[in-house]
C-alpha positions, -999 to 999 in steps of 0.1 A, spaced: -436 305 -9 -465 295 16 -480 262 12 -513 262 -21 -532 248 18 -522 240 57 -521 209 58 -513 192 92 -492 171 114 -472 186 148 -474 216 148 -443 233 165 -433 258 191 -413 285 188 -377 282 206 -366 320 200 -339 326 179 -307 347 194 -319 383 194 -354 377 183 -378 392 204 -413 377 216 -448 398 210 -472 401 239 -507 388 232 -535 412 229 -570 409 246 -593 384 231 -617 404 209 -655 384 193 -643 382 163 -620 388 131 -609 422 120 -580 434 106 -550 444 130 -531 477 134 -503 477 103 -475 450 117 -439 466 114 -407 458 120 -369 463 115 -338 447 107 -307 446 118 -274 428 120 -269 418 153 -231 423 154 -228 453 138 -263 470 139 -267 481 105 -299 478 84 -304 441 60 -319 456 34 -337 432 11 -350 402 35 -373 383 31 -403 385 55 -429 359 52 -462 346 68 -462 306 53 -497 304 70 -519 332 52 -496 332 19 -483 369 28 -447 382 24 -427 414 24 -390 424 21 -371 449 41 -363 484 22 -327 500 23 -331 509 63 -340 473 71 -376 482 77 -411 464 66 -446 467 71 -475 444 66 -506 463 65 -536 438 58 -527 408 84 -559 390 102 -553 393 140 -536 361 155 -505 340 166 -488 326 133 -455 318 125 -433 347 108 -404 337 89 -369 361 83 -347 351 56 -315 368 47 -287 352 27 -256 350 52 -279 349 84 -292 326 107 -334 322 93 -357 335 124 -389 315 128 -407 333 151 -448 329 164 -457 364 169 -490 387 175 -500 404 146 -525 425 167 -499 434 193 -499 471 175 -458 465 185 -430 474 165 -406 434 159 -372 445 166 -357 416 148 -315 409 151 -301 384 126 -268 366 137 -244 359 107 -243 320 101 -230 297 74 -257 273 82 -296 275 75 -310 260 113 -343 275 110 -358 264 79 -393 263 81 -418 233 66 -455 237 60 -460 204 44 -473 176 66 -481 201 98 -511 219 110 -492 249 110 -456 263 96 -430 246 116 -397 249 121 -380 213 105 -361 213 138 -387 206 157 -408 179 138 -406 147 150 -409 136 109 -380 135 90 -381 162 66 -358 181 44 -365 214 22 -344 216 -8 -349 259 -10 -343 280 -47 -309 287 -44 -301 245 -41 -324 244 -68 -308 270 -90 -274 257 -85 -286 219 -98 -290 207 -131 -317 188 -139 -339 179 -168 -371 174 -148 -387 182 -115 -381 151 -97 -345 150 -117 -337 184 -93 -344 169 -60 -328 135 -63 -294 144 -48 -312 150 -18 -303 126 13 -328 91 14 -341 104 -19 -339 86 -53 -350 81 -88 -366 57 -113 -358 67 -149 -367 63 -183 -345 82 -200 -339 122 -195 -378 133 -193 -393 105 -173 -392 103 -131 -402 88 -103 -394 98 -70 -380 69 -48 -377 77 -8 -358 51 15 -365 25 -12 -399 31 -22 -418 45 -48 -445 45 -71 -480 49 -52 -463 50 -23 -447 83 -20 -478 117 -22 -469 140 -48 -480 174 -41 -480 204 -66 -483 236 -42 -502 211 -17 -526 195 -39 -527 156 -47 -512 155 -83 -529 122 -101 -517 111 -130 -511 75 -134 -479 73 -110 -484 36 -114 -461 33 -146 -425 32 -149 -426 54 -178 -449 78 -164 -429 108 -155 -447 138 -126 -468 162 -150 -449 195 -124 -433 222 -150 -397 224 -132 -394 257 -135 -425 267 -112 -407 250 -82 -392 275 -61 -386 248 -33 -394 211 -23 -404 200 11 -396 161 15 -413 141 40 -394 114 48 -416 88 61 -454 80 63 -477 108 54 -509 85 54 -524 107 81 -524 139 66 -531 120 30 -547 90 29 -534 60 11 -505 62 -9 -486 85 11 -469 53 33 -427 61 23 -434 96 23 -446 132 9 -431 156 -21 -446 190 -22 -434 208 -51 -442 249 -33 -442 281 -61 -424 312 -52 -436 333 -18 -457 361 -25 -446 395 -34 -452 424 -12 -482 448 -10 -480 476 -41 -455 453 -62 -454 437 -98 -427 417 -105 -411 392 -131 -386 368 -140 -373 357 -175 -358 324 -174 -333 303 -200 -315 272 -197 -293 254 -222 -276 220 -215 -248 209 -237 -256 170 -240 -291 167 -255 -292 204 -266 -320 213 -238 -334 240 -246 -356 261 -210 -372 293 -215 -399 306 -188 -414 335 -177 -433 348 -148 -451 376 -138 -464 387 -100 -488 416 -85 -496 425 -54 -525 453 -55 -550 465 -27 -546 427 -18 -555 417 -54 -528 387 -59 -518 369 -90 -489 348 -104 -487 337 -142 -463 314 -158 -454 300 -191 -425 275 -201 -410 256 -232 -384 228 -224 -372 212 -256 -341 183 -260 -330 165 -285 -313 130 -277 -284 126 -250 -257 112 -251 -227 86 -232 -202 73 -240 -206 36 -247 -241 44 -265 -235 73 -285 -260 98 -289 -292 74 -278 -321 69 -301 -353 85 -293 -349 99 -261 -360 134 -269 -390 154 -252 -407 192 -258 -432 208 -237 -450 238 -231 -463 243 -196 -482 273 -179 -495 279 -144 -503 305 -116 -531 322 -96 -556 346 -90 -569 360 -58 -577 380 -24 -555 383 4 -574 402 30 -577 403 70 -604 375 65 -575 355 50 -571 346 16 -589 332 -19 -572 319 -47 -581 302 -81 -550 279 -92 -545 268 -125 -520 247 -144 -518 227 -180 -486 208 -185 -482 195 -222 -452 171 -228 -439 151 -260 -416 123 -252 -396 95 -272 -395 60 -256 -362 44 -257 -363 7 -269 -329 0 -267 -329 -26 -300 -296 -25 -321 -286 -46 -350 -264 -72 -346 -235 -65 -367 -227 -29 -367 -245 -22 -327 -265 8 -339 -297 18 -326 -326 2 -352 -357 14 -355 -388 1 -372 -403 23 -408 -436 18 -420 -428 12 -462 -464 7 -476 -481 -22 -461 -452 -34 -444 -427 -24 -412 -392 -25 -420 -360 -25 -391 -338 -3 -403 -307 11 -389 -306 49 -375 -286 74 -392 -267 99 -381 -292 125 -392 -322 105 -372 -298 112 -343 -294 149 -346 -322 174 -341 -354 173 -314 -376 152 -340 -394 118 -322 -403 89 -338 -421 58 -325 -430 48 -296 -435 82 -281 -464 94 -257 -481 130 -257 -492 140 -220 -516 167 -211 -526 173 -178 -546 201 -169 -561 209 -133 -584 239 -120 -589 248 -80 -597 266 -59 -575 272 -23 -591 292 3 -584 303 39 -608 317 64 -597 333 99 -622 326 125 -622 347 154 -592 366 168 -568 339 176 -555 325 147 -585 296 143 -583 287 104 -611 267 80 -590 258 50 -610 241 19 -590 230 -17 -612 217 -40 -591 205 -78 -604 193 -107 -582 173 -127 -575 156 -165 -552 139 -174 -543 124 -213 -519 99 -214 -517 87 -252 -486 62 -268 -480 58 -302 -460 27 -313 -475 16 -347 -452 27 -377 -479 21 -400 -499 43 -382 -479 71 -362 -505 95 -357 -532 68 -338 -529 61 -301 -527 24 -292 -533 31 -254 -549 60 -246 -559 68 -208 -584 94 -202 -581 98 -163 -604 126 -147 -601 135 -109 -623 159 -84 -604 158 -49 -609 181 -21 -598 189 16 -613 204 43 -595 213 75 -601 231 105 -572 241 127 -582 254 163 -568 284 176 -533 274 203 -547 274 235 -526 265 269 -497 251 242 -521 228 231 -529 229 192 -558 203 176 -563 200 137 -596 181 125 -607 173 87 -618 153 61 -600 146 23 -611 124 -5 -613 120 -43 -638 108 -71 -616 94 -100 -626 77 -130 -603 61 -161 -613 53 -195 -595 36 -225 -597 53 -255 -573 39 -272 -569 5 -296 -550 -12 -270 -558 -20 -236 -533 -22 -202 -553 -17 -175 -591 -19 -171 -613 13 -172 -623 24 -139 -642 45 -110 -627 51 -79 -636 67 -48 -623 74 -14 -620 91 19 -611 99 53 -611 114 84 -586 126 104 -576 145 138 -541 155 147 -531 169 180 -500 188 194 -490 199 229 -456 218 238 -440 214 271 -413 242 270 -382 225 249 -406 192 240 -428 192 213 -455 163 212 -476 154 182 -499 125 172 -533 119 153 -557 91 139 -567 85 109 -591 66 86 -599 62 50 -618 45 29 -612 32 -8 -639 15 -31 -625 8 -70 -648 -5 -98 -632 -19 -126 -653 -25 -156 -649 -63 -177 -642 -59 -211 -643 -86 -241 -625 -89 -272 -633 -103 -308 -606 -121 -331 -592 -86 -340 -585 -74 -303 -612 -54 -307 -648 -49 -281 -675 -71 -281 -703 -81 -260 -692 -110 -237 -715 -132 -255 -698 -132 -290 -691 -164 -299 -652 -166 -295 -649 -134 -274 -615 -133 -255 -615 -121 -216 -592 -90 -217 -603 -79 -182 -629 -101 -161 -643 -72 -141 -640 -67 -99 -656 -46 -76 -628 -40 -45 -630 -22 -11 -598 -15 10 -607 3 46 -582 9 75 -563 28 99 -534 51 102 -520 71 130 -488 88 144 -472 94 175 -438 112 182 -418 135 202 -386 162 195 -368 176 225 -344 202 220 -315 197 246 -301 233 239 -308 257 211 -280 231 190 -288 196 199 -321 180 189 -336 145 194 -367 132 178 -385 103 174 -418 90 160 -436 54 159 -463 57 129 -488 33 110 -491 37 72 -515 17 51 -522 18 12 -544 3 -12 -532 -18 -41 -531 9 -75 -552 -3 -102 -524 -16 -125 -516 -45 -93 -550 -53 -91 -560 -55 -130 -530 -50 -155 -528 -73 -181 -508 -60 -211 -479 -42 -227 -467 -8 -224 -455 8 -254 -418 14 -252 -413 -12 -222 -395 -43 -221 -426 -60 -190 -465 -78 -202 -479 -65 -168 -503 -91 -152 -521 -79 -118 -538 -103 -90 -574 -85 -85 -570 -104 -49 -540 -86 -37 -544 -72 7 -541 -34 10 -504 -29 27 -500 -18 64 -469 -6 74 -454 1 108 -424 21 111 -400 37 136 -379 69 132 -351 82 156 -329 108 143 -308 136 163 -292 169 153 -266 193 160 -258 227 148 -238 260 153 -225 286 131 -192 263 117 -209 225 126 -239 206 117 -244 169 121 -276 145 119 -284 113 121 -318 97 104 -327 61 111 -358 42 107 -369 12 107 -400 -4 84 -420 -33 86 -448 -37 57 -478 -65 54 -484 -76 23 -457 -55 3 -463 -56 -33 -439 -60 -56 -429 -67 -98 -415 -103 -103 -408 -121 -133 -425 -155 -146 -410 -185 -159 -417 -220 -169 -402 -251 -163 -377 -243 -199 -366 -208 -184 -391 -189 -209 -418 -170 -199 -448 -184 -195 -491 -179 -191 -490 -157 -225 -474 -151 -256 -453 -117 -250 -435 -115 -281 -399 -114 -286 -378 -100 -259 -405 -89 -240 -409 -103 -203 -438 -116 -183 -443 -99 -149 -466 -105 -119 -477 -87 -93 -475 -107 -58 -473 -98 -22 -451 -109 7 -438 -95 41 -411 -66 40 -386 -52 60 -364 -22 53 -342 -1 75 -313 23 68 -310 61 74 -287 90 59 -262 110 82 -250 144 76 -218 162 83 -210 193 74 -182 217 85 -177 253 79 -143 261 89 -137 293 116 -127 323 104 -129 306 68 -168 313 70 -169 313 31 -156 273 32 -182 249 32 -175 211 34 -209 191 33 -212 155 34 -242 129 37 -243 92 31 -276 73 25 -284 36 28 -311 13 29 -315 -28 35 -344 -38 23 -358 -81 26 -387 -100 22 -389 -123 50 -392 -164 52 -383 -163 14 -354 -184 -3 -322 -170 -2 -327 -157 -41 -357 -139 -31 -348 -122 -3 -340 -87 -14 -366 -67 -26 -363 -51 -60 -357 -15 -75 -340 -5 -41 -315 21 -44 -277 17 -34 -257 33 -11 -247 64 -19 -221 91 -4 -224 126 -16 -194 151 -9 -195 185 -19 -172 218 -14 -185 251 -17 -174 285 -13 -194 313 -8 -187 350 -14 -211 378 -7 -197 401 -26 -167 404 -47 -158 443 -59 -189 466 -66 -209 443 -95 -208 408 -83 -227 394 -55 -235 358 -38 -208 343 -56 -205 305 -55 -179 276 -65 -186 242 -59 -176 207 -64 -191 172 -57 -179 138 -53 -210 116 -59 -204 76 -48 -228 53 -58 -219 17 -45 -225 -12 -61 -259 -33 -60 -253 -67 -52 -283 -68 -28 -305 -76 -58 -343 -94 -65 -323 -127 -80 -353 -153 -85 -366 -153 -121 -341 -132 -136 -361 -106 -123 -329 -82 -118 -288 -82 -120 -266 -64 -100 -252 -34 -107 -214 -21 -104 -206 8 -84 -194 44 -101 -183 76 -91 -191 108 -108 -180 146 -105 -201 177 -106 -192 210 -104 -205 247 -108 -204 281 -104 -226 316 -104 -228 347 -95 -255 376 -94 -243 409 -113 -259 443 -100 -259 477 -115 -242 507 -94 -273 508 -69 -267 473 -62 -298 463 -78 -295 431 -97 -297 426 -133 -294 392 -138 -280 360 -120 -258 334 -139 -250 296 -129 -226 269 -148 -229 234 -136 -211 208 -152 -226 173 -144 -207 138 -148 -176 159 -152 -152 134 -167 -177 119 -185 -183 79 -168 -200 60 -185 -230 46 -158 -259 24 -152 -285 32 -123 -299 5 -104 -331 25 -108 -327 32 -146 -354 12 -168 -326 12 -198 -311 -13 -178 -325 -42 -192 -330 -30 -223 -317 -54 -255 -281 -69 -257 -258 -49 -278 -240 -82 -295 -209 -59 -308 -200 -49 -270 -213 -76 -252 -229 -49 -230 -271 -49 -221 -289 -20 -216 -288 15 -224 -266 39 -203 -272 69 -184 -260 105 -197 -228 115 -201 -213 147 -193 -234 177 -199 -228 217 -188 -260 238 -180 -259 274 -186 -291 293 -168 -297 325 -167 -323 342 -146 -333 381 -154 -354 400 -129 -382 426 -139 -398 448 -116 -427 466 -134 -445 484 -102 
């Protein structure tokens, strides 16, 4: 789809694409009015026939189209303006193309067949939409059909096969996107370009996106501070909804998913318009699973989930550009894995309120069946309102763009048995952010973005239990990002700075944990109070110079900075369903990061190859690390059995690594596709001892091998048929945070995936629905991820094995049913 905003960061030139032709620009007219209808046709530029059913799109003002059955399309309500049209077809090479829209021309567009995608378009972290060619930031876009073809339990779960990009998990349902090694508040996460806040501080707090509203992700790969402020120093996810439909249309799609291994059960469904510029999208889903399974652990206690989700739109599109009112409530159950088994027969245990009393009792086999959740579980609802509006000012393309959200999110965990129904921590987290940007019209090649974004946030404990202290929190900055082309090179920079102020608030507690002035005799210090400020700078400066229409070059030197989250700076408590008692330093340095990026690329119809390196240096990095006293037991509190004491400190970081790509799509075997990519990164603290020199939760190496073929169409019914199979590597992690018994290495393992799909069309080729099969962890190995929380969960004395494992083999069957009701 187009971006929910532009949002900025080099913007790009157009190098035209083989048989794409240029529009001439029309005289400067005073002000804004609505162009002549822009038309167009297309055709295959070896054999000249029509494409019917390509996609035509306009990321910019949120306005696509597809070609009817002579290759023809027509938008009729475009401002006037140079912006960046985008043609899609499945087979061809994508055209990204800046054109006139007041030209009053007819685009004669030619689309070359190609087994590769080279001009994918991003419109996360530019000014304008950009081909991903030609930023000098590493980003990648995983699109709908990559999407469709994955299975996944979650949003960030469908992404995380993705080169440099990896997970934290707590079981099926819970997330946390990890890019080149970090994670947490350190990676933006954008749902259709707006900030998504909802405590991304804890392990077991999953991204609040409904998975099947994503019709593609644009990952940056490196820091987005300029564009986003603090917290955006490893990078920027932007989770984008489906493009629009064209002018005259309503559309649909039903939507159902069942995986084999938990019993997942997806069902969603969507419905689109497109009248006299009157646009709307509406969405509802319910995801429900029951606990997976592996095969060391069995089928594992508690790790169920259900939610009901629903999002979408309402708006203008109009020569003036465009109005929307966004909306979306996401509404999630989830179990919390603790991992405790008895000693003699290794079955999960759980614990049973009988009266007055809690009992341990062993699980039965019936516990284990079904979607039921017991204790500790959390109930999420996180709803946001916005609004995301575009104004065209004058005749060459200048654009104000404001977002304004309001967000809540409810984050409550249950863990007493005596009491299931009552919230022991209970966050009530309520955010207003905005954005304001102005992006000049191009003039001379030269293209300047200006703007301001910030946030008022404040957190309150509701519940009987306290983690972190309640809260306000306020920020902003200011930013200006400028881009000049010189022919084949692309130049881009900008400054940045922002502002964050947080106010904890002190609380007291009497003999029974519960509030009380802080001068009750006795009165306990939960939290002592702080008022903290973190100001700085970021800014960017890099270049991409494409040799030939095949061979690119890039590189970028950036400054990231980010402001310790409020758990660092104040935590000082348990999390239900955790194995950590969380302690933060309210004195911890804001982090500053400098980081280098060099990457080069090379494709044709049959080859593509890349290389992404980068190097990072952070200030002040801060990081998780266990405490002990002088016996080996932890120390400063009493955390209860099996429960570890953790500490946030700081100290000076390097990482470096990259991911290359290599894929090969054998001449004439144009259907053969042989993709490869292999990601790494080395990550130390410096002037450490030896057992402290690797950071922890870093990711390891991983090779990715996958063969595809592709058929466009096999006899009358069946079209864009797929086969595929995967080889995913995962090395072992002996590059581990040793010092405290913080973490343990972890063994390599190799898993297969597979799948297959097809659409099925009636006799006019329309199609009626699309199927895809994917088998993940074919052969069923049983695995630990460096990443997984389950890792560490309790010793299982009857296998001699720790943790809890990932899943075992599971087979996803969606299907996806298209309506057209206009």
């Amino acid at each position: 789809m187009l971006k929910k905003y532009a949002i900025l960061l080099g913007i790009s030139s157009w190098a035209p694409a083989a048989g794409a032709q240029a529009l001439p620009t029309p005289p400067v007219r005073s002000r804004p009015t609505a162009a002549a209808p822009f038309t167009g046709r297309l055709t295959d530029a070896k054999t000249g026939e029509a494409l019917p059913g390509a996609n035509v799109v306009f990321p910019d003002l949120k306005q696509g189209t597809a070609t009817d059955a002579d290759g023809r399309f027509s938008f009729a309500n475009l401002p006037r303006g140079r912006f960046l049209m985008q043609v899609t077809s499945l087979g061809y090479n994508t055209i990204s193309q800046t054109v006139d829209t007041g030209s009053g021309q007819l685009a004669d567009l030619k689309l070359s067949p190609a087994a590769t995608e080279i001009g994918q378009v991003v419109v996360t972290g530019v000014s304008q939409a950009t081909e991903v060619r030609r930023s000098p930031v590493p980003t990648t876009v995983v699109d709908h059909t990559r999407l469709n073809q994955t299975s996944a339990t979650n949003a960030i779960d469908a992404i995380a096969h993705t080169p440099g990009i990896s997970q934290i998990t707590t079981g099926a349902a819970i997330s946390k996107p990890v890019v080149r090694g970090l994670g947490y508040n350190r990676v933006v996460t954008l749902n259709n370009g707006a900030k998504q806040e909802g405590q991304q501080w804890g392990d077991e707090h999953g991204i609040e996106i409904d998975e099947f509203s994503i019709d593609r992700a644009e990952i940056i790969k490196g820091p987005g501070s300029l564009l986003y402020g603090s917290d955006a120093m490893a990078g920027v996810i932007n989770f984008l909804a489906p493009d629009p439909i064209a002018e005259g249309h309503i559309t649909g799609t039903a939507t159902a998913n069942h995986q084999t291994n938990n019993h997942q059960q997806g069902y969603s469904l969507e419905n689109a318009g497109n009248i006299n510029g009157l646009n709307w999208l509406m969405r509802g889903t319910r995801k429900v699973a029951g606990n997976y399974q592996n095969r060391y652990d069995g089928r594992v206690f508690n790790s169920g989930f259900n939610e009901w989700d629903a999002n979408g739109y309402l708006g203008l599109n109009k020569s003036w550009g465009y109005s929307h009112l966004t909306f979306s409530t996401f509404n999630q159950k989830i179990g919390l894995i603790e991992g405790v088994r008895d000693s003699a027969s290794g079955r999960f245990v759980h614990d049973v309120g009988v009266g007055n009393q809690v009992e341990s009792r062993v699980v039965s086999d019936d516990e284990l069946r079904g979607y039921g959740l017991s204790v500790p579980r959390q109930l999420i609802n996180h709803l946001r309102f916005g609004t995301d509006n575009n104004f065209i000012i004058g005749d060459k393309g200048g654009r104000l763009a404001l977002q304004v959200n309001y967000q809540q999110n409810l984050r409550r965990e249950y863990g007493d048995a005596l009491n299931p129904t009552e919230p022991q921590l209970y966050f009530q987290l309520r955010t207003v952010d905005y954005a304001l940007r102005y992006f000049l019209p191009e003039f001379s090649g030269w293209n300047l973005a200006v703007g301001t974004t910030g946030l008022r946030q404040q957190n309150r404990n509701l519940g009987t239990e306290f983690l972190i202290p309640a809260y306000n929190m306020t920020e902003g900055g200011v930013f200006g990002v400028l881009k000049k082309s010189f022919g084949r090179l692309d130049l881009s920079g900008g400054l940045r700075y922002d502002v964050r102020r947080i106010s904890a608030q002190s609380l007291y507690l009497d003999a029974d944990e519960r509030p009380t002035p802080a001068a009750t005799p006795g009165a306990e210090t939960k939290f002592p109070g702080f008022l903290s400020t973190f100001q700085n700078y970021s800014g960017s400066l890099g270049a991409a110079y494409s040799f030939t229409d095949k061979l690119t070059v890039k590189a970028n030197l950036s400054r990231g900075f980010r402001a310790p989250n409020i758990a660092e700076l104040g935590a000082n408590g348990v999390h239900e369903g955790t194995i950590r008692y969380e302690v933060g330093a309210p004195d911890l340095k804001a982090e500053t990061s400098l980081q280098l990026d060099a990457g080069v690329s090379y494709a044709t119809d049959h080859v593509r190859f890349s290389i992404d390196a980068f190097e990072n240096t952070i200030n002040n990095y801060i990081f998780q690390r266990r405490v002990l006293n002088r016996a080996g037991t932890d120390s400063l509190v009493s955390t209860g059995p099996d429960i570890g004491l953790f500490q946030y400190v700081q100290g000076q970081a390097r990482l470096l690594g990259g991911e290359v790509s290599l894929d090969f799509h054998p001449h004439p075997l144009d259907w053969l596709h042989f993709e490869n990519s292999f990601s790494m990164v080395r990550a130390r603290q410096l002037s450490v001892p030896e057992e402290q020199q690797f950071l922890p939760f870093i990711p390891a190496d991983r090779l990715l091998s996958e063969l595809r073929g592709n058929f466009r169409r096999q006899g009358q019914r069946l079209t864009n048929v797929y086969a595929r199979f995967q080889l995913e590597q995962t090395f072992a992690q002996n590059r581990f945070f040793a010092a405290y018994d913080t973490e343990t290495a972890t063994p390599a393992y190799t898993l297969f995936n597979a799948g297959v799909g097809t659409d099925v069309a009636d006799a006019k080729g329309r199609t009626l629905f699309s199927l895809f099969v994917t088998a993940n962890n074919l052969f069923d190995v049983a695995y630990q991820s460096h990443l997984s929380r389950l890792k560490y969960e309790d010793l299982n004395y009857t296998s001699g094995r720790r943790g809890v494992y990932n899943m075992g083999r599971t087979v996803s069957v969606k299907l996806v049913v298209p309506l057209t009701f206009k």
